[in-house]
C-alpha beads as a LAMMPS data file, in Angstrom:
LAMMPS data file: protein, C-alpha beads

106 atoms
105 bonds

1 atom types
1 bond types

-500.0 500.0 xlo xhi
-500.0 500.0 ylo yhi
-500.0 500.0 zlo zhi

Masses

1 110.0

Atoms # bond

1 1 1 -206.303 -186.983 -45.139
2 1 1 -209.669 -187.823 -46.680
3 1 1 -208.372 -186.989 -50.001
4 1 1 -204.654 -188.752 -49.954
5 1 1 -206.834 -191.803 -48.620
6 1 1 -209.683 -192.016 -51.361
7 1 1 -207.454 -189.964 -54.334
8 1 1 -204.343 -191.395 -54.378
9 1 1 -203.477 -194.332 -51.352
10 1 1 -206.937 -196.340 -52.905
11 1 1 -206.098 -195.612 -56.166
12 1 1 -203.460 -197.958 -58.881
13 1 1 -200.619 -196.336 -60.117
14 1 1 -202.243 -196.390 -64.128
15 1 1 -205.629 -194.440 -62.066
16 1 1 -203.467 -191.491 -60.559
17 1 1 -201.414 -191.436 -63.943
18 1 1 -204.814 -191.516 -65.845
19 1 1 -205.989 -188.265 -63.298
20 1 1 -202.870 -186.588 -63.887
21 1 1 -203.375 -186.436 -67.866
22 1 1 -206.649 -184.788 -67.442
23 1 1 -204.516 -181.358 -66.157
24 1 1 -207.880 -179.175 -66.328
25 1 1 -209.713 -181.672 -63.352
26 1 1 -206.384 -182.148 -61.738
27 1 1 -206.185 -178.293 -61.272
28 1 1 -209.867 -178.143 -60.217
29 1 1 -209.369 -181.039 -57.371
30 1 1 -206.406 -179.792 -55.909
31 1 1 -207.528 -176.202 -55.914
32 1 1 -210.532 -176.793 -53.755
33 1 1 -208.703 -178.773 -51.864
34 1 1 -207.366 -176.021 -50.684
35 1 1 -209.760 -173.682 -50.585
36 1 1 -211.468 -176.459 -48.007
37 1 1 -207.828 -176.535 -46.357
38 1 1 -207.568 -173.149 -46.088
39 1 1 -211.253 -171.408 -45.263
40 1 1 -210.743 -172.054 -41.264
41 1 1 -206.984 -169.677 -41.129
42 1 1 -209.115 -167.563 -43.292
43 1 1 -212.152 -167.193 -41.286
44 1 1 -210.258 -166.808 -38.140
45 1 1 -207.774 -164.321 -39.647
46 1 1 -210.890 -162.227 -40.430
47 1 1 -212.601 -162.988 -37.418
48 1 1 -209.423 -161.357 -35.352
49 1 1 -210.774 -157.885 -37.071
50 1 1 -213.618 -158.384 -35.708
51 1 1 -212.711 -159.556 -32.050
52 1 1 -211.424 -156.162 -31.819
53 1 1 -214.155 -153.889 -31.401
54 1 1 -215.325 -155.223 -28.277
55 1 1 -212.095 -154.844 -26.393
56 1 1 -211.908 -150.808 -27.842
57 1 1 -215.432 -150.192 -26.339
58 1 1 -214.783 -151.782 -23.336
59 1 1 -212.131 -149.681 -22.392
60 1 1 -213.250 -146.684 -23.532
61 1 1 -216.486 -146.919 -21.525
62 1 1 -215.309 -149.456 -18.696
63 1 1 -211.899 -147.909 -18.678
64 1 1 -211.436 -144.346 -19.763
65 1 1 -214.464 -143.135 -18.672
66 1 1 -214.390 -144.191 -15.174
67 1 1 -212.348 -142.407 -12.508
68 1 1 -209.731 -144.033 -11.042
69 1 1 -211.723 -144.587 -7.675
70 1 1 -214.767 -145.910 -9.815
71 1 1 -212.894 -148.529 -11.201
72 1 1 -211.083 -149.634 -8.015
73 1 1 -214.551 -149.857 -6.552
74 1 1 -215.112 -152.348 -9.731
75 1 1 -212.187 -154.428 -9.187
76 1 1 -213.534 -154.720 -5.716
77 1 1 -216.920 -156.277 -6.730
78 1 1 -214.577 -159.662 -7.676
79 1 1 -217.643 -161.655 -8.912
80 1 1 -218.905 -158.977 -11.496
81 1 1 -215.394 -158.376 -12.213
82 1 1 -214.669 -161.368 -13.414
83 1 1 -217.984 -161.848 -15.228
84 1 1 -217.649 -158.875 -16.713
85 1 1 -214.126 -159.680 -18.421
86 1 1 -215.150 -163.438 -19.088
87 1 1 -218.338 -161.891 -21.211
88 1 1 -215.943 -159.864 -22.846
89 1 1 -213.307 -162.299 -23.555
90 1 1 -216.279 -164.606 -25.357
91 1 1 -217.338 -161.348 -27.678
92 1 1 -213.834 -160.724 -28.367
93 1 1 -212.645 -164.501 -29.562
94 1 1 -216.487 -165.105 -30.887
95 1 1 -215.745 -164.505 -34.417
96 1 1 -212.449 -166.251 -34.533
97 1 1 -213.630 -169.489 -32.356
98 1 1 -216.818 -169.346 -35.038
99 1 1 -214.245 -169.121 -38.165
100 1 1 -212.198 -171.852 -37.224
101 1 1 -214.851 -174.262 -36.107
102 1 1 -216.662 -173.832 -39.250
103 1 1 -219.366 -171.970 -37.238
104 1 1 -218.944 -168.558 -39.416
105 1 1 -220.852 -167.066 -42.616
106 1 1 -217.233 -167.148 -44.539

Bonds

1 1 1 2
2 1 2 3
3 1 3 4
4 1 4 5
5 1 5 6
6 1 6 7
7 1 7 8
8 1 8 9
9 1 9 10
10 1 10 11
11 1 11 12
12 1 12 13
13 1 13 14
14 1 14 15
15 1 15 16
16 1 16 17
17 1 17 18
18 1 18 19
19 1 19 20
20 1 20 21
21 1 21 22
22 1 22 23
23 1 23 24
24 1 24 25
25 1 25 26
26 1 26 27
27 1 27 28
28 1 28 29
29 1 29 30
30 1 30 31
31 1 31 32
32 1 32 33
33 1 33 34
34 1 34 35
35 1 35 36
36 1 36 37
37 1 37 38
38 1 38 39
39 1 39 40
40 1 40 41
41 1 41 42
42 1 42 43
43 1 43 44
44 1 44 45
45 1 45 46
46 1 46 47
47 1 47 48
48 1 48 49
49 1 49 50
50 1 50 51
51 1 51 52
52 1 52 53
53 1 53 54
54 1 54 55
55 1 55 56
56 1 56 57
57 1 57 58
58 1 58 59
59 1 59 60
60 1 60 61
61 1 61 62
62 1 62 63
63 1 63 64
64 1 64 65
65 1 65 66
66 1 66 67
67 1 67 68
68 1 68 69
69 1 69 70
70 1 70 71
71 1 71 72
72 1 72 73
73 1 73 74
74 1 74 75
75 1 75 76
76 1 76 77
77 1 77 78
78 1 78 79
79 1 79 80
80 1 80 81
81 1 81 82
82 1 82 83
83 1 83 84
84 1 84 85
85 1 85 86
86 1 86 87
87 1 87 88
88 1 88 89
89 1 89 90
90 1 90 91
91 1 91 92
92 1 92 93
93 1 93 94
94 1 94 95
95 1 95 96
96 1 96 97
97 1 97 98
98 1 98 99
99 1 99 100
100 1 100 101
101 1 101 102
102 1 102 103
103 1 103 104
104 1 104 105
105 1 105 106
């Protein structure tokens, strides 16, 4: 929005015709344009890789390596329960929520 405001809404006619027959800085503009556009999908496409890792681990060792009686005993304890998934839920959607707020190294 920032950019159809201040490059072409703010801009005469002759000035956007004048930016067009420079093709090289045309290019240039509208190509980080969408690089800016685009980083946030990217980050949080890459994140979702990421996000993974926690889940596997946490079932392997909160899961699969607990007996079935263990774990019932777990779902018992409601309040550590829940904690425990809402801890895990954060590290899993931690590197997507940081891509698309801008928050990431990307």
């Amino acid at each position: 929005m920032v950019h159809v405001d201040h490059g072409h809404l703010e801009e005469s006619p002759s000035q956007q015709a004048g930016d067009i027959a420079d093709p090289d800085q045309y290019v240039k503009t509208h190509t980080v344009l969408l690089e800016q556009m685009s980083a946030p999908a990217i980050a949080l496409g890459l994140g979702a890789f990421d996000g993974i890792d926690p889940l596997v681990m946490h079932i392997d060792h909160g899961h699969l390596e607990e007996s079935p009686a263990q774990q019932a005993g777990d779902i018992l304890d409601v309040n550590q329960y829940v904690r425990t998934h809402t801890v895990l839920l954060e590290a899993m959607t931690a590197p997507t929520t940081g891509g698309a707020t801008g928050e990431s190294g990307c």
